[in-house]
N, C-alpha and C positions, 0 to 999 in steps of 0.2 A: 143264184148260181147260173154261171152259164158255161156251156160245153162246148167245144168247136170239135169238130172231127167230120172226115168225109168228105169235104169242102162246102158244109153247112153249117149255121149257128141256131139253135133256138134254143130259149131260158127256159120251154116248157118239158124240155128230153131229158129226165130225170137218173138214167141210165148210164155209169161211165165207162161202160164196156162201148159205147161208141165211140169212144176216143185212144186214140193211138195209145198205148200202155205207157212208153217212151218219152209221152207230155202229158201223163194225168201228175195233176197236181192242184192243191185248194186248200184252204184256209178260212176262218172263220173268228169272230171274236161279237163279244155281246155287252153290254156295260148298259146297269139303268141307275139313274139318279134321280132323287126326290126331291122338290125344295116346298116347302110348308110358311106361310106367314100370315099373321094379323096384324093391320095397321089399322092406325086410328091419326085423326087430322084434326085441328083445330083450329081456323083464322076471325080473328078479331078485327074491324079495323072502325075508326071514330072522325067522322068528320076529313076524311080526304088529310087526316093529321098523323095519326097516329098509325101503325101496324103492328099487328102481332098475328105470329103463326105459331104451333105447336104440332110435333107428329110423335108419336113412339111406334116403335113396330118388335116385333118379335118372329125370328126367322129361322129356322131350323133345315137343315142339308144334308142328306143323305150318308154324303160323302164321309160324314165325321162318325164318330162310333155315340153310341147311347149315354155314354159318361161326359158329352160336349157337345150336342147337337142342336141346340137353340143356343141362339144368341139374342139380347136386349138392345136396342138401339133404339134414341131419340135424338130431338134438334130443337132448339130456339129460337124463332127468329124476332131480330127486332129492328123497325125504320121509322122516322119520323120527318115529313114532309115541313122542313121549317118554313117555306116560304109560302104555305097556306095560314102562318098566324097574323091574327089582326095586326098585330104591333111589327113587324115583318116590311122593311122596304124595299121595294122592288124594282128601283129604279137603275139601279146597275146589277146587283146579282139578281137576276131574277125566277132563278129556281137553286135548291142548297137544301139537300136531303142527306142525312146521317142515317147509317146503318149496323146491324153488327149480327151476327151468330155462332152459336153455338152448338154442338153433338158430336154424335159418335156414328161410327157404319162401320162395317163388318166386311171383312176379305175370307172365302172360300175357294180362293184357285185350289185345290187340290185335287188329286185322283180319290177314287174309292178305296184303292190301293195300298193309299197312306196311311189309313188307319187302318184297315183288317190288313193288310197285309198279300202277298200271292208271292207266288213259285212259278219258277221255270224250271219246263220236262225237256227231254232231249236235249239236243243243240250239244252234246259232247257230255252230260252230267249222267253217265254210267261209272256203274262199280258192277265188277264180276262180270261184265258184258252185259247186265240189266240195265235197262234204262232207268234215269232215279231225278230225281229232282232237286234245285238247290232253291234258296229263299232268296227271292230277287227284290222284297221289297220290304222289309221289318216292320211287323204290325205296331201303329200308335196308339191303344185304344183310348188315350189322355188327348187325342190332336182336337184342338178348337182354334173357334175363328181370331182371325187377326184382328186387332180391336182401332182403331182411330180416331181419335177425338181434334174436332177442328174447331179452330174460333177464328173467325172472320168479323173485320172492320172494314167500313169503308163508307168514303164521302161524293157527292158529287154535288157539283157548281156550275152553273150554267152563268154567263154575264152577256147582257143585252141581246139574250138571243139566239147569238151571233157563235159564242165559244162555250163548250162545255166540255167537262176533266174529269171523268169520273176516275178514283183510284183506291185501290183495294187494297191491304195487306189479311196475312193469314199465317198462323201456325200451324201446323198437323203435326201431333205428340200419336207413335205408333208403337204398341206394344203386344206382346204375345207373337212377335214378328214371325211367320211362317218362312220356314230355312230348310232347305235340304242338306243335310251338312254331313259328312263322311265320318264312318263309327270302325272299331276294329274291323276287319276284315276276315276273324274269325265269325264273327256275328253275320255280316253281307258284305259283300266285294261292290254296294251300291252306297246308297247316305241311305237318310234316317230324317223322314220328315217332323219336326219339333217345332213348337210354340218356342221359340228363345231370342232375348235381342229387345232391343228399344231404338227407337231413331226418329229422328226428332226434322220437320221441314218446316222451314223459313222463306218467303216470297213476299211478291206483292205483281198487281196489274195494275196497267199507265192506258184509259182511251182518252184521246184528246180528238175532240170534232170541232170544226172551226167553217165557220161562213167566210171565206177570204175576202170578196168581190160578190156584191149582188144588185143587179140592175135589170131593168125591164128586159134588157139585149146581149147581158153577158151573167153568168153568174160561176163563180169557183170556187168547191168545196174540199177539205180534206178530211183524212178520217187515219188518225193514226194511233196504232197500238204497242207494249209492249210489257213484257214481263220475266223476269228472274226467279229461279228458286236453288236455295242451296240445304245442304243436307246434313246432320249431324248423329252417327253411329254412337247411343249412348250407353248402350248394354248389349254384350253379348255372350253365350253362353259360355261360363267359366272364363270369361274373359279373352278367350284364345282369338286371335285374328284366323280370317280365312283368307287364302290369296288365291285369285282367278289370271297367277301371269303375270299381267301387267299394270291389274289393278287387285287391292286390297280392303277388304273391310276387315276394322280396326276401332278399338273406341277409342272417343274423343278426335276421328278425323272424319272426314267424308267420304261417300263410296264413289265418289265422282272425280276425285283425284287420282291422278295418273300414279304408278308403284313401278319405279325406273331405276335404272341405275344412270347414273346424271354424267351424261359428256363434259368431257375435259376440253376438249378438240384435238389438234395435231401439233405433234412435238416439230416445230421448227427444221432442228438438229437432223431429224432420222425419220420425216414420216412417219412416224407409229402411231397408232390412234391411243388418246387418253381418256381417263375415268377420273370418277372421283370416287372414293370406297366411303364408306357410310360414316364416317369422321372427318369428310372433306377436304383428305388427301388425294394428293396423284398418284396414278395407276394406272400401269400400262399392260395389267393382269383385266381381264373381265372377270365378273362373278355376277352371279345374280344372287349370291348374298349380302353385297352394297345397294340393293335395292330399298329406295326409303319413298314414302310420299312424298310428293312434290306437291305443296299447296298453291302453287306460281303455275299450272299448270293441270288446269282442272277440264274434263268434260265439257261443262256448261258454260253457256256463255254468257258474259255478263248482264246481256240484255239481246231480247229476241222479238222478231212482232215479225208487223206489216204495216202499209200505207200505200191509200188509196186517194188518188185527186182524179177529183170528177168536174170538168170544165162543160159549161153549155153555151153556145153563141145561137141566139135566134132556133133553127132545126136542127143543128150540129151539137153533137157530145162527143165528147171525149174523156175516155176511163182508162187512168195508169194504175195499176196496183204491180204492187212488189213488193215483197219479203227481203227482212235485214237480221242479219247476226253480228253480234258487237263482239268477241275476245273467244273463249275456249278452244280447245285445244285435239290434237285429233292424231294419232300415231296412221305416217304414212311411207311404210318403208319404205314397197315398191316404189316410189318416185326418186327412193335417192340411189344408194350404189352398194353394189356387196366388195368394192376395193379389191375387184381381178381373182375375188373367189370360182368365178364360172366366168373368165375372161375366153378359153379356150371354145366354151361349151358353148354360152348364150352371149345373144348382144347384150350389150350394155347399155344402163342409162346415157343420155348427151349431158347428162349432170356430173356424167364421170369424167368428161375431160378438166374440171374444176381439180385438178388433184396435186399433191407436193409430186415436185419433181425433183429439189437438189437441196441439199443444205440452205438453211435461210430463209426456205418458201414461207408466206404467210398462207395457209391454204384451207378451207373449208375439208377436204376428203383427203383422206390418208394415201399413201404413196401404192400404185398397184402394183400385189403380189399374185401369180396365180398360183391357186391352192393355197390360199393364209387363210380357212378355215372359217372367211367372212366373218373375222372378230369386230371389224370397226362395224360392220353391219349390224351385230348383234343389237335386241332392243334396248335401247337409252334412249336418253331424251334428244338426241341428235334426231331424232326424226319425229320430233312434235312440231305439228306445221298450226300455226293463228287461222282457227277456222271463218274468223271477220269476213264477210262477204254480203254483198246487194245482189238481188236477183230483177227483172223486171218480169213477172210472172205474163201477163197480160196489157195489152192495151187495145183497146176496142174504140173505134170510129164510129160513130150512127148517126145517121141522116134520117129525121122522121118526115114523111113526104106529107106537103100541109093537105088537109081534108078537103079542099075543093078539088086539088089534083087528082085525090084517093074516090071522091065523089065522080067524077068524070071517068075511071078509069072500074069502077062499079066495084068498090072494095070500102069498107068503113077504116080501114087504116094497114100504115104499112110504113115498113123501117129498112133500112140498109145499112146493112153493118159487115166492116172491113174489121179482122180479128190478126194480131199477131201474140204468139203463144213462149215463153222463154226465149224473147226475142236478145236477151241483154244480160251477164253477171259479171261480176266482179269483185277479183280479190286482190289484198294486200301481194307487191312483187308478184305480178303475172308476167308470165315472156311466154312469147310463142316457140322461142326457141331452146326452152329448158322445161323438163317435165315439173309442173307446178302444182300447187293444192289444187288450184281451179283444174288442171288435166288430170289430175287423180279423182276428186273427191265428185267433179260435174261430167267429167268425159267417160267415166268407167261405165255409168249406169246411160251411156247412147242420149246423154240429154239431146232432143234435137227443138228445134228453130221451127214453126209451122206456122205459116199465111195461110188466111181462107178469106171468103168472104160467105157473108147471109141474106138472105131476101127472106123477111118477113113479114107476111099478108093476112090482114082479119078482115072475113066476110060477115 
């Protein structure tokens, strides 16, 4: 605790009659949590050929009530180095190792809360002018861990050296899914944490490492990655979907699909903005009860990584790395137009001069009304922008000064290095002169551009 009053602070004045009556004020909260586990390990391995691992562990949480507080978890692991057997040529592949595993692990986000249960005092919960308490959090005593069972495959090939590819797929089957999900409201005006739900992940990882160029005097390397995973909602409790707006979970679809009601565009005729209602008719009604999953228009992208080329000439190096996103999808109103709903109020996008003006226009933005209630604005898929974009994260210059020099100058070595930091991105249709993905999604968060340089010196 600490007290201010008097025009002094100390944590050790215990007293709050020091303090103005006017600003005494304090709060206080406490929460302990336990986690308990036994694990055991096993690895086997034969001849630089063979491998095998085995773990179990058994893991118990505080958080969870006594009717579900340990959990069971183990793993398989299995790889075998084929290009250590006698019979094995090595003259172009020269390494080709198979792998795979299998287990399970346990998810414990939860409060303490979620299972016993707590109450809130005050804050307005009086009858008769007593103060009374309501139930803010409905006790689970049944809540246990989230269960996940993975199985992983994966090969890697190495040829003359030079190229190696390793690539992984994997399943994650997840069940007992931990959901907070809303219960009458006679019961609590909160949710109701439950084991309920199954949902099923699908992926795989891409690293490719490649020797481009290598010479006494020059040498170029790259090192490029990348990977996908999509998602499948296969049980959920009584079946019911839950909707967060503008996404939905839903069995038999993904939680990573956008829940829209899907743009028509503009009527030629009258500028009006149009819809399509959940039978893929026109409508010049909105509703967010024609909101349907849009599988064409997902979160994730189809593929995502980085790549790094590392060049050396003689003392000189040179390091690009940069990050790539290939397809998904991304709701950004702000950048497009509320069509002269706050025309009087607020400025407007330079996206709004794009708009129908007369009979016949072909036009992207509906015709400006002010005060029309910003219906064309409402959320549709009129505002999912192609999240595709290159970034140049880094690129770093270094000069390593040769050792006679570093010897002369009474230092064992020393490097000079020129840094530039998010010097470069790029997205699908950028204009400097129209608010874009790239000015929504990279300018909002102040991305900025930094040069530096480094002198590093070992004595």
């Amino acid at each position: 605790m600490s007290i201010t009053g008097h025009g002094f602070a100390n944590d050790f004045i215990k007293e709050l009659a020091y303090v103005d009556g006017s600003t005494i004020d304090g709060s206080s909260n406490m929460k302990y949590t336990r986690s308990l586990s036994y694990l055991g390990q096993f690895s086997y391995s034969y001849d630089q050929r063979y491998y095998l691992t085995l773990t179990a562990r058994k893991q118990g949480y505080s958080s969870f009530s006594k009717y579900a507080r340990f959990g069971n978890f183990s793993a398989l692991g299995l790889s075998w180095n084929v290009h250590n057997e006698h019979w094995f040529n090595k003259d172009v592949i020269t390494q080709l190792k198979l792998k795979g595993s299998y287990g399970n692990s346990g998810n414990s986000r939860v409060d303490t809360s979620s299972a016993y249960g707590s109450y809130t005092y005050g804050d307005g919960n009086t009858y008769g002018g007593s103060m009374g308490a309501t139930i803010s959090k409905v006790p689970n005593p049944g809540l246990s861990w989230e269960n996940t069972r993975t199985t992983n495959v994966g090969v890697m090939v190495s040829l003359w050296d030079r190229i190696t590819l390793e690539v992984e797929g994997y399943e994650k089957y997840t069940d007992n899914l931990l959901y907070d999900g809303r219960v009458s409201m006679v019961i609590t005006d909160g949710g109701v944490t439950r084991n309920v739900g199954e949902i099923q992940n699908l992926g795989y990882e891409i690293t490719l490492s490649t020797v481009n160029i290598k010479t006494p005097d020059f040498e170029w390397r790259t090192d490029l990655n990348g990977s996908h995973n999509d998602n499948l909602i296969v049980k959920l409790y009584k079946g019911n979907h839950t909707g967060f707006f503008d996404t939905v979970w839903m069995e038999g679809a993904s939680k990573n699909h956008w829940w829209l009601v899907r743009w028509a565009g503009v009527d030629p005729a009258t500028g009006r903005p149009m819809w399509y209602d959940k039978n893929g008719n026109i409508t010049f009604s909105f509703s967010y009860d024609n909101r349907v999953i849009n599988p064409d228009y997902s979160k994730v992208p189809d593929l995502e990584g980085g790549i790094v080329n590392t060049f050396r000439y003689k003392n000189f190096s040179l390091r690009i790395q940069a990050n790539y996103q290939l397809g998904g999808y991304d709701m950004c109103s702000s950048i497009g137009v509320d069509d002269g709903n706050d025309a009087i109020s607020e400025n407007a996008s330079v996206n709004a001069l794009e708009h129908w003006r007369e009979p016949g226009d072909l036009s992207i933005n509906p015709k400006i009304v002010n005060d029309n209630d910003a219906l064309g604005s409402m959320g549709s898929t009129r505002f999912l922008y192609d999240r595709t974009n290159v970034q140049i994260k880094t690129v770093a210059l270094t000069y390593t000064v040769p050792k006679d020099v570093c010897k002369r100058i009474g230092v064992q070595g020393a490097n000079i290095t020129l840094l530039a930091d998010n010097p470069y991105v790029w997205t699908p249709g950028y204009s400097p002169d129209k608010n874009s993905y790239q000015n929504y999604a990279f300018g909002k968060a102040g991305r900025s551009r930094t040069f530096s340089g480094e002198l590093s010196l070992t004595f």
